[in-house]
Backbone as CSV, one residue per row, in Angstrom:
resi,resn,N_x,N_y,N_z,CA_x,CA_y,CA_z,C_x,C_y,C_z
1,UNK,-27.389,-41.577,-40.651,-26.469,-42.709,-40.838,-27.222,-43.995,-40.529
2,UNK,-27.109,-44.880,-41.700,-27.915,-46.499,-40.993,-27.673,-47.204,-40.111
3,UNK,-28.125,-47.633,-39.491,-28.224,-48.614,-37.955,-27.890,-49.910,-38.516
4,UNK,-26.393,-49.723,-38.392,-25.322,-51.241,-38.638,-25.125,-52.060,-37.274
5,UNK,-25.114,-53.465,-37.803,-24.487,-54.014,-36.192,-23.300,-53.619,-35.425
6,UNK,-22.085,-53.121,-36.667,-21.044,-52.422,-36.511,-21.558,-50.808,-35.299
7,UNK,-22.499,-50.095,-35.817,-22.916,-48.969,-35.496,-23.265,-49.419,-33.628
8,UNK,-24.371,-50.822,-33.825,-24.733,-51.397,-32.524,-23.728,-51.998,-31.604
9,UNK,-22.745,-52.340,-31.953,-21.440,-52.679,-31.074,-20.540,-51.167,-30.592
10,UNK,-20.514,-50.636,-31.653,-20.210,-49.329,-30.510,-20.680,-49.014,-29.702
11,UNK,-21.817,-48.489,-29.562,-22.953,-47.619,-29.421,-22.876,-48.253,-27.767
12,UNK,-22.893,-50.124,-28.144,-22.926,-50.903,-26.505,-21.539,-50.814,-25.637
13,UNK,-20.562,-50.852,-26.770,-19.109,-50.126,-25.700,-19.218,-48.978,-24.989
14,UNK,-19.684,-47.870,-25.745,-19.506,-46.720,-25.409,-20.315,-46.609,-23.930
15,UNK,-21.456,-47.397,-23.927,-22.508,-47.497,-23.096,-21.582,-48.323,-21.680
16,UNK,-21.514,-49.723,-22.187,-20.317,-49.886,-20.941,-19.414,-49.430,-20.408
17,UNK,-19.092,-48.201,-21.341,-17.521,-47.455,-20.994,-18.287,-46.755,-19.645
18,UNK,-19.061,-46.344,-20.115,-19.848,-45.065,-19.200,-20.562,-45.447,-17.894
19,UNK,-21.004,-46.809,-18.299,-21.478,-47.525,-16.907,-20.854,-47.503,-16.086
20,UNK,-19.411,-48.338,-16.637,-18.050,-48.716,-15.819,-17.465,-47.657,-15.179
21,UNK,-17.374,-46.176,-15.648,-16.428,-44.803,-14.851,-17.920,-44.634,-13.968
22,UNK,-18.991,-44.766,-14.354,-20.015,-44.238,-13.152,-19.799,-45.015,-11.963
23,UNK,-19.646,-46.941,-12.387,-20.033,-47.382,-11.578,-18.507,-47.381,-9.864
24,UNK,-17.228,-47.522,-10.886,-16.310,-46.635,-10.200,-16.265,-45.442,-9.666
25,UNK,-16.803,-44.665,-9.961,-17.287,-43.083,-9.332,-17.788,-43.263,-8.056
26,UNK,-18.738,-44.442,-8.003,-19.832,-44.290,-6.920,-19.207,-45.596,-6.058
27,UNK,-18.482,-46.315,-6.361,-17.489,-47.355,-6.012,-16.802,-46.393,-4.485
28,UNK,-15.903,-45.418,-5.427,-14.852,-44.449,-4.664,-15.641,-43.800,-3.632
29,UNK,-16.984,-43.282,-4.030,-17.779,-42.131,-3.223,-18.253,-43.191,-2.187
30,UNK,-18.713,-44.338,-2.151,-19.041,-45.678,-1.214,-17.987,-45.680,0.131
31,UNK,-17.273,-45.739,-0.626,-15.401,-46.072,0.023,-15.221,-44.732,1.100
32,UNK,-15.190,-43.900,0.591,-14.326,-42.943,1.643,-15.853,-42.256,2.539
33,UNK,-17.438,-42.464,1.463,-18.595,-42.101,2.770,-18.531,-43.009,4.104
34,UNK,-17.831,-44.338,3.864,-17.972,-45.587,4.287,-16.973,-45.360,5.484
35,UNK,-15.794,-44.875,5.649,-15.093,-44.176,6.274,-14.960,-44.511,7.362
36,UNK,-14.673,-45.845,8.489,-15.213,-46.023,10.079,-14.687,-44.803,10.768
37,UNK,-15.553,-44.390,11.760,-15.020,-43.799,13.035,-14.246,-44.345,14.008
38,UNK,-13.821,-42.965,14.910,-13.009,-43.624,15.814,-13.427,-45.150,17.025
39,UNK,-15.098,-44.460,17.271,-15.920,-45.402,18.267,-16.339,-46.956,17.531
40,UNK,-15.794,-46.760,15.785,-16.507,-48.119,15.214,-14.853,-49.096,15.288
41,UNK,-13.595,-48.421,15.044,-12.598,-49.014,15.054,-12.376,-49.650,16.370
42,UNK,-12.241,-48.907,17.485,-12.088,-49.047,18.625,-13.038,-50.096,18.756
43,UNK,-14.633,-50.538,18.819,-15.876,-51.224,18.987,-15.045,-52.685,18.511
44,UNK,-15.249,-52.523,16.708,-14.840,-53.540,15.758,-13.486,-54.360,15.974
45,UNK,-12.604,-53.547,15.996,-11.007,-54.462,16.478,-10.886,-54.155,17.547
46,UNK,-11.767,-54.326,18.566,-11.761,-55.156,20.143,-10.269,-53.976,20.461
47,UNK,-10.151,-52.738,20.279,-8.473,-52.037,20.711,-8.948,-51.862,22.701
48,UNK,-8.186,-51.299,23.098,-8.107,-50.640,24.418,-6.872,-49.868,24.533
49,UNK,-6.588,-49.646,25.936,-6.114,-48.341,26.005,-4.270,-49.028,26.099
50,UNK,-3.391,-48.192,25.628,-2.124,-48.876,25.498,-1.396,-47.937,26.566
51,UNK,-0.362,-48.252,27.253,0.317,-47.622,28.016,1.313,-46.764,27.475
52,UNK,1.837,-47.208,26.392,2.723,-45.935,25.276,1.703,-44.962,24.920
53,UNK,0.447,-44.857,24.913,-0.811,-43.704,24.525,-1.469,-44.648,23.043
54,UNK,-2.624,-44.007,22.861,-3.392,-44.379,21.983,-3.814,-45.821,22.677
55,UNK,-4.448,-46.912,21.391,-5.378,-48.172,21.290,-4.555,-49.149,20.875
56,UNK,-4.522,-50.443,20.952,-4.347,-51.672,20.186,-4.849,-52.988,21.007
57,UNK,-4.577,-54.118,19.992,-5.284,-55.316,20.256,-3.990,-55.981,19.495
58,UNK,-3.630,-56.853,20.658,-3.009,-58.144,19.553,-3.855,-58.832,19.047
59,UNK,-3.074,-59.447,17.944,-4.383,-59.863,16.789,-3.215,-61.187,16.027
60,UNK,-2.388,-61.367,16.865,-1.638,-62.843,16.239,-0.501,-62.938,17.329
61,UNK,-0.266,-64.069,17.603,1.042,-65.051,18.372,1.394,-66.618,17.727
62,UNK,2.835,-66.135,17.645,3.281,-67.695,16.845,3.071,-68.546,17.796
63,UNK,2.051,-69.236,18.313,1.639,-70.144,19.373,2.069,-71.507,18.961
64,UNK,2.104,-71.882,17.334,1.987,-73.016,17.282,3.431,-73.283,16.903
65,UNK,4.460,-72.282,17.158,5.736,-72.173,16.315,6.943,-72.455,17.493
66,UNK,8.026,-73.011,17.460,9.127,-73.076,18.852,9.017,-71.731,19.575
67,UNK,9.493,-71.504,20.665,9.899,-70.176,21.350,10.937,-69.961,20.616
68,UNK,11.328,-68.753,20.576,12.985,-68.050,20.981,13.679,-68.006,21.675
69,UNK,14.721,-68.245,21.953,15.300,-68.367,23.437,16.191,-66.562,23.153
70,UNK,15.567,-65.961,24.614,16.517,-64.387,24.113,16.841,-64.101,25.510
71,UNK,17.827,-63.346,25.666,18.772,-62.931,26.991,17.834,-62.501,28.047
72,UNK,16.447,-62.194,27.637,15.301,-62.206,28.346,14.040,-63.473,28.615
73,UNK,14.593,-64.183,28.325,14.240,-65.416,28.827,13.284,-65.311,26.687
74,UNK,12.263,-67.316,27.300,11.776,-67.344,25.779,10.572,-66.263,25.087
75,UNK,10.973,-66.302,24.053,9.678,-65.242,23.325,8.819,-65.973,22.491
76,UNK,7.694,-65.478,22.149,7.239,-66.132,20.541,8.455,-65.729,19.466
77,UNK,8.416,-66.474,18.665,8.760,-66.032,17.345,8.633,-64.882,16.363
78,UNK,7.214,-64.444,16.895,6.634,-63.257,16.363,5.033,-63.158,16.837
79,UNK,4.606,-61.745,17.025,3.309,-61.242,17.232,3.256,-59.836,16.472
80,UNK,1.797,-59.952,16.267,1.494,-58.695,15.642,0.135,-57.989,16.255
81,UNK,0.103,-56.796,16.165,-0.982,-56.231,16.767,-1.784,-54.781,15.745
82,UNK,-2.817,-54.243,16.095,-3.016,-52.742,15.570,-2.812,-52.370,16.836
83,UNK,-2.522,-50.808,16.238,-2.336,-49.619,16.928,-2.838,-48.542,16.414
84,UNK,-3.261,-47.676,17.050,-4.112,-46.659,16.858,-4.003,-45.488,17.595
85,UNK,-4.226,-44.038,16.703,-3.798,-43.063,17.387,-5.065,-42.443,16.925
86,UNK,-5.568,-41.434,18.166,-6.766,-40.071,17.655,-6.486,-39.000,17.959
87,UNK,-7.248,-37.936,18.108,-6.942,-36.481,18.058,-7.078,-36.597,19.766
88,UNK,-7.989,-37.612,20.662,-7.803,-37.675,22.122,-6.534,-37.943,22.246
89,UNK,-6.084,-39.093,21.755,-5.117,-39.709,22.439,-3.791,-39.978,21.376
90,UNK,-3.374,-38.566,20.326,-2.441,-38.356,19.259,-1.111,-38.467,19.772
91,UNK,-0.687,-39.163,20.616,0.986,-39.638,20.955,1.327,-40.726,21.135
92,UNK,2.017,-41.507,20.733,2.466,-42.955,21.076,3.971,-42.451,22.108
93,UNK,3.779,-42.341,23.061,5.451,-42.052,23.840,6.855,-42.327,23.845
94,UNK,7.739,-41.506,23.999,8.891,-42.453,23.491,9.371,-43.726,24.528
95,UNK,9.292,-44.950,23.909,9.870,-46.091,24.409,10.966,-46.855,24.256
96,UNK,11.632,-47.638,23.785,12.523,-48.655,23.234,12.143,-50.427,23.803
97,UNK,12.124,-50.533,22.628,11.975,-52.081,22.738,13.193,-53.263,22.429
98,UNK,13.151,-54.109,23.262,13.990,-55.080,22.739,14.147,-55.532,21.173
99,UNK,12.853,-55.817,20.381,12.298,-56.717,19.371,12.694,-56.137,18.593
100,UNK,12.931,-56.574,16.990,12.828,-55.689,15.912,10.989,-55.265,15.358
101,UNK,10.542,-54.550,14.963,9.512,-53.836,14.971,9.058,-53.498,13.290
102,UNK,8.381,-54.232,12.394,7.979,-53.703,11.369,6.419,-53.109,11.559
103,UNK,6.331,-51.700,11.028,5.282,-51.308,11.207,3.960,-50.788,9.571
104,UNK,2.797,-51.078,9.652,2.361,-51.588,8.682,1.175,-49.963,8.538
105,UNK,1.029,-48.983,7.758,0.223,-48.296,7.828,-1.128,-48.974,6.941
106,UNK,-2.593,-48.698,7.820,-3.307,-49.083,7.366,-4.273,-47.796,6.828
107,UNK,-5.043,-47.558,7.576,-5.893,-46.123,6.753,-5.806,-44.981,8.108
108,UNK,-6.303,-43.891,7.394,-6.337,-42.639,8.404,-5.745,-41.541,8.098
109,UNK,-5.343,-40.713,8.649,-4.184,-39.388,8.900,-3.147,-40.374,9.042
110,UNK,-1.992,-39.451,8.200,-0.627,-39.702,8.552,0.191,-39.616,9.840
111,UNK,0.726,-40.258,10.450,1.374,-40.738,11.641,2.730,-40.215,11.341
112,UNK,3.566,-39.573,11.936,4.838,-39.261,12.390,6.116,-39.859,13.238
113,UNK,6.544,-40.907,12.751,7.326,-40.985,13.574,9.216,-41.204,14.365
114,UNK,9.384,-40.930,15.569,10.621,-40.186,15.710,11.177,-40.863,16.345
115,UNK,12.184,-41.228,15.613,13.788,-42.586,15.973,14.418,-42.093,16.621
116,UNK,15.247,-42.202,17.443,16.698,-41.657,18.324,17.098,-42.810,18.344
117,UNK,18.788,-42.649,17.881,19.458,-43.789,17.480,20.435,-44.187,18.179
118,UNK,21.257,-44.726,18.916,21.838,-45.111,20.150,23.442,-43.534,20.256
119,UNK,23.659,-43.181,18.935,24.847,-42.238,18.344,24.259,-41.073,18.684
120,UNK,22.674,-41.147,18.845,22.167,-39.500,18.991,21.705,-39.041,17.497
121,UNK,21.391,-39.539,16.933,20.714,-38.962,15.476,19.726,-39.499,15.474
122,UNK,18.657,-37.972,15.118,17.495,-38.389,15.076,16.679,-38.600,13.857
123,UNK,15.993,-39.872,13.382,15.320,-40.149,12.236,14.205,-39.711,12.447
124,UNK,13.510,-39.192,10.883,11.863,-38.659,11.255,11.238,-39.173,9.721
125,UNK,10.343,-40.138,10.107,9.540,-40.883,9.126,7.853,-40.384,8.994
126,UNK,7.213,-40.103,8.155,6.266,-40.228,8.115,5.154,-41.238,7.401
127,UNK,3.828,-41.402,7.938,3.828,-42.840,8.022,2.287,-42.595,6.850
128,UNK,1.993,-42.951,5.757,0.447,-42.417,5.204,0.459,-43.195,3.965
129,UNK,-0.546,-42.574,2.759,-0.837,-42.924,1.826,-0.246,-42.383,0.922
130,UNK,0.264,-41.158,0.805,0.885,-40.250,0.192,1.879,-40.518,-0.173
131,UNK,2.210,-41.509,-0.892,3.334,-42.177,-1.346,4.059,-40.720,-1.692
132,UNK,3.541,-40.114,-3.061,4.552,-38.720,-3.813,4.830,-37.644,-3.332
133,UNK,4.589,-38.397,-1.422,4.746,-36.797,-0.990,5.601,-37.399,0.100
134,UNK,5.953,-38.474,-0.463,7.292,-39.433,0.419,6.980,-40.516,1.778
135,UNK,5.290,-39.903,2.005,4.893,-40.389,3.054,5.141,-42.319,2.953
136,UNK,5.550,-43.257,3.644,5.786,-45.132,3.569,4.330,-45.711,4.040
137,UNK,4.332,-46.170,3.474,3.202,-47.572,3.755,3.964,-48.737,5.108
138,UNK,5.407,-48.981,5.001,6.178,-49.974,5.998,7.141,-48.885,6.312
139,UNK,7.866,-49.504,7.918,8.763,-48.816,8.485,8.988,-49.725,9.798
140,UNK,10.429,-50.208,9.447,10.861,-51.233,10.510,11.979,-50.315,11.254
141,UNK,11.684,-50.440,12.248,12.207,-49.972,13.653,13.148,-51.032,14.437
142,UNK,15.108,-50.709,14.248,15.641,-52.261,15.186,15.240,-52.245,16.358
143,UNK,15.814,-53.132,16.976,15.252,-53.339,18.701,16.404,-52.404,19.157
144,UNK,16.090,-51.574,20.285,17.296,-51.156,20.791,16.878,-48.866,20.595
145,UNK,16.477,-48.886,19.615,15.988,-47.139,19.318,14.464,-47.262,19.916
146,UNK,14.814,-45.733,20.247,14.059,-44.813,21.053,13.079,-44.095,20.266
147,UNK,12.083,-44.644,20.358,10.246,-44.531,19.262,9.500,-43.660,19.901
148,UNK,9.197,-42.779,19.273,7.962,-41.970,19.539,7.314,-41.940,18.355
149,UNK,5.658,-41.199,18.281,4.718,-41.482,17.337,3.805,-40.387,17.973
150,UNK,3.539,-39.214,16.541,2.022,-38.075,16.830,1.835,-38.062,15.549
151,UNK,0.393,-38.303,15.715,-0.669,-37.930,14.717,-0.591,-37.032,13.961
152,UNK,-0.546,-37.201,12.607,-0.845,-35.859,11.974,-2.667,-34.867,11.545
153,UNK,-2.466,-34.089,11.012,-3.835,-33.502,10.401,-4.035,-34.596,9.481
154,UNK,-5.662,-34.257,9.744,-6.225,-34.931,8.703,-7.921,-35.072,8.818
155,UNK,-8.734,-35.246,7.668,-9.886,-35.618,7.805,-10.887,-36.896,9.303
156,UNK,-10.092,-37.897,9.336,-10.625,-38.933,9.858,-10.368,-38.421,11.355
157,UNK,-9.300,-37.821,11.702,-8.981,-37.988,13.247,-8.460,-38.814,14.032
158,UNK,-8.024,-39.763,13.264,-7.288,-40.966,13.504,-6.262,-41.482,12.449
159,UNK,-5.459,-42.211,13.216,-4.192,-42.975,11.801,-4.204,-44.774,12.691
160,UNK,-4.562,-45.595,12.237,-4.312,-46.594,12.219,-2.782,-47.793,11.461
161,UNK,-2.331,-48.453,12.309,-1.126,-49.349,11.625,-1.233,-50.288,12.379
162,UNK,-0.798,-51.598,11.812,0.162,-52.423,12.332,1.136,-52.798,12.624
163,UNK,1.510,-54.033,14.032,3.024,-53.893,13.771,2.902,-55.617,13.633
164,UNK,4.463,-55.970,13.339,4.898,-57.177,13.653,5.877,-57.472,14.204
165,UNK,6.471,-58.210,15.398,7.324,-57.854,16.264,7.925,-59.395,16.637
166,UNK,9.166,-59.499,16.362,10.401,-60.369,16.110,11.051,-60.189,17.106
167,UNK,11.440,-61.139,17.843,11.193,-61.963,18.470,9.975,-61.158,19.043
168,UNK,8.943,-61.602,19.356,7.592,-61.393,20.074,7.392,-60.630,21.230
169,UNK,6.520,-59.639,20.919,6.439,-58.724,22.415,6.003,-59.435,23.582
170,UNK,7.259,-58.609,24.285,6.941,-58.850,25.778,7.195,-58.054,26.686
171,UNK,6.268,-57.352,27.579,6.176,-56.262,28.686,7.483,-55.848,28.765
172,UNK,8.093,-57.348,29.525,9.653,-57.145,30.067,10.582,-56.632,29.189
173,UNK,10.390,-56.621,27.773,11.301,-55.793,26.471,11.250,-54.506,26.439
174,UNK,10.048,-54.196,26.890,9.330,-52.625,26.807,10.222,-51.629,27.811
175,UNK,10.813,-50.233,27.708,11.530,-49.184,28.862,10.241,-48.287,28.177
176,UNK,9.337,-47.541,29.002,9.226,-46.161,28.624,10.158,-45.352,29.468
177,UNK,9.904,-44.452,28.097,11.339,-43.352,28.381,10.679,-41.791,29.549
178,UNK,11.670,-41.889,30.233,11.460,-40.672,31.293,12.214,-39.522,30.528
179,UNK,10.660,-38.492,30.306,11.343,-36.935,29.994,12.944,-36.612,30.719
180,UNK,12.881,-36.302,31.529,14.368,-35.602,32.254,15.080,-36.269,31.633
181,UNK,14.972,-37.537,31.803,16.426,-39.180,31.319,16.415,-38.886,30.261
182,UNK,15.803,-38.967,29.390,16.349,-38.753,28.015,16.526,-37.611,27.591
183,UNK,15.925,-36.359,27.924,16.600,-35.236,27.781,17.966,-34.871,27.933
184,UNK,18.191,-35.787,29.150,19.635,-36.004,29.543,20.658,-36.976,28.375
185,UNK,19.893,-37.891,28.261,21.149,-38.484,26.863,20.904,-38.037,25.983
186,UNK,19.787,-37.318,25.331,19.944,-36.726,24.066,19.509,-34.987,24.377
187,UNK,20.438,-34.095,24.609,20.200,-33.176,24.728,19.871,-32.174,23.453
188,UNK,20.581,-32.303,22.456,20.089,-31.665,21.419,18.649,-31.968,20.836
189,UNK,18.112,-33.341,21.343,16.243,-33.365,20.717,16.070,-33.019,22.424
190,UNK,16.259,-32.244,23.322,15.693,-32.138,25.277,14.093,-31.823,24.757
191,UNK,13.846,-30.320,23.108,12.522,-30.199,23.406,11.479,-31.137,22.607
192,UNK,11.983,-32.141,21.879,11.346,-32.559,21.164,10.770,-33.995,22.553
193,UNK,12.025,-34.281,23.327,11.834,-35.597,24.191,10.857,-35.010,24.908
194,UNK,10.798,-34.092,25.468,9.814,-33.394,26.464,8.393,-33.555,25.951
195,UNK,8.102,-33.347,25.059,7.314,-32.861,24.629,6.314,-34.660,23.867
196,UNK,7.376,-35.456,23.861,6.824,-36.894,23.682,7.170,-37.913,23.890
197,UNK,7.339,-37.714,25.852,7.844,-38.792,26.682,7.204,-38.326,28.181
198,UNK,6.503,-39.495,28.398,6.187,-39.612,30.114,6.980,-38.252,30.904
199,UNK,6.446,-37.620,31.693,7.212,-36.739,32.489,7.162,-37.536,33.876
200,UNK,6.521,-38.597,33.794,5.991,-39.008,35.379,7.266,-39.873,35.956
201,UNK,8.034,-40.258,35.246,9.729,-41.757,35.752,8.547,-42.564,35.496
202,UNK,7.427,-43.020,34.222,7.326,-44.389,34.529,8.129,-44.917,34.149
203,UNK,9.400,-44.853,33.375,10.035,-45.919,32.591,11.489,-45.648,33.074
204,UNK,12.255,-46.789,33.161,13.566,-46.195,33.491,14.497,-46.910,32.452
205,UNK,15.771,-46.226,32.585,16.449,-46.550,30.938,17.414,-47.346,31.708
């Protein structure tokens, strides 16, 4: 067949087509070899150790914005932080917070986590990438329910998220929840509370 310019304009698509899925191929294979560890996350976003279990770092305060005025004296407006869970330290404990709580999944293993609702019904969200397997990318939590959070399986060994927190965290908002105590108000989850809440009374309800 003769060597048309027609013939030469394919010939250079076809060639870019092929560049382009390689150069995406090795794009993707970059991406997930690239993968941080637990010691580079922890290093890189400055986390430490959180008293609910696992890592975080605040990483924003509406500083430049009015306070809130809340029945707990003033707040920011809003703060946000990461949080981080590993196969060491795979529990976030159950707590309740004053604030309302949107939470932001970023990369990792899927995160689990378990609502108790002031009525006694318990919500169970899971937190990942897996959109078609129902898993959310967001999950806002009101102020007032009883949060727990475990790690799921997975490659990395870790699940990373953010939160953002309305009116703005503050210690004094924070109850961790005491195993016995809440076993006691929610007796139908007694083995699930046990099993992901302080046994020690740090927190009192």
């Amino acid at each position: 067949m003769p060597d048309t310019p027609r013939r030469r304009r394919g010939a250079a698509l076809a060639t870019a087509r092929l560049l382009s899925r390689g150069l995406a191929a090795a794009l993707t294979a970059g991406t997930a070899a690239a993968a941080p560890s637990v010691d580079e996350l922890v290093h890189e976003l400055g986390l430490e150790a959180h008293v609910e279990g696992g890592y975080f770092r605040r990483t924003y305060a509406a500083e430049d914005q009015p306070r809130v005025a809340t029945a707990a004296g003033e707040r920011y407006s809003m703060t946000s932080i990461f949080y981080l869970l590993t196969r060491e330290s795979p529990t976030g404990h159950f707590h309740r917070n004053r604030s309302d709580i949107v939470h932001y999944f970023q990369l990792g293993d899927p995160i689990t986590y378990y609502l108790l609702h002031p009525d006694g019904r318990l919500e169970t969200v899971v937190m990942g990438q897996d959109i078609a397997a129902g898993q959310r990318l967001q999950l806002t939590v009101p102020g007032g329910i009883w949060k727990a959070s475990s790690l799921g399986e997975g490659a990395h060994g870790y699940g990373l998220i953010s939160e953002a927190v309305s009116p703005g965290f503050d210690y004094d908002d924070m109850t961790l929840g005491d195993a016995a105590a809440l076993a006691g108000s929610f007796p139908e989850h007694a083995d699930l509370v046990r099993r992901l809440a302080h046994s020690s009374g740090a927190g009192d309800q």
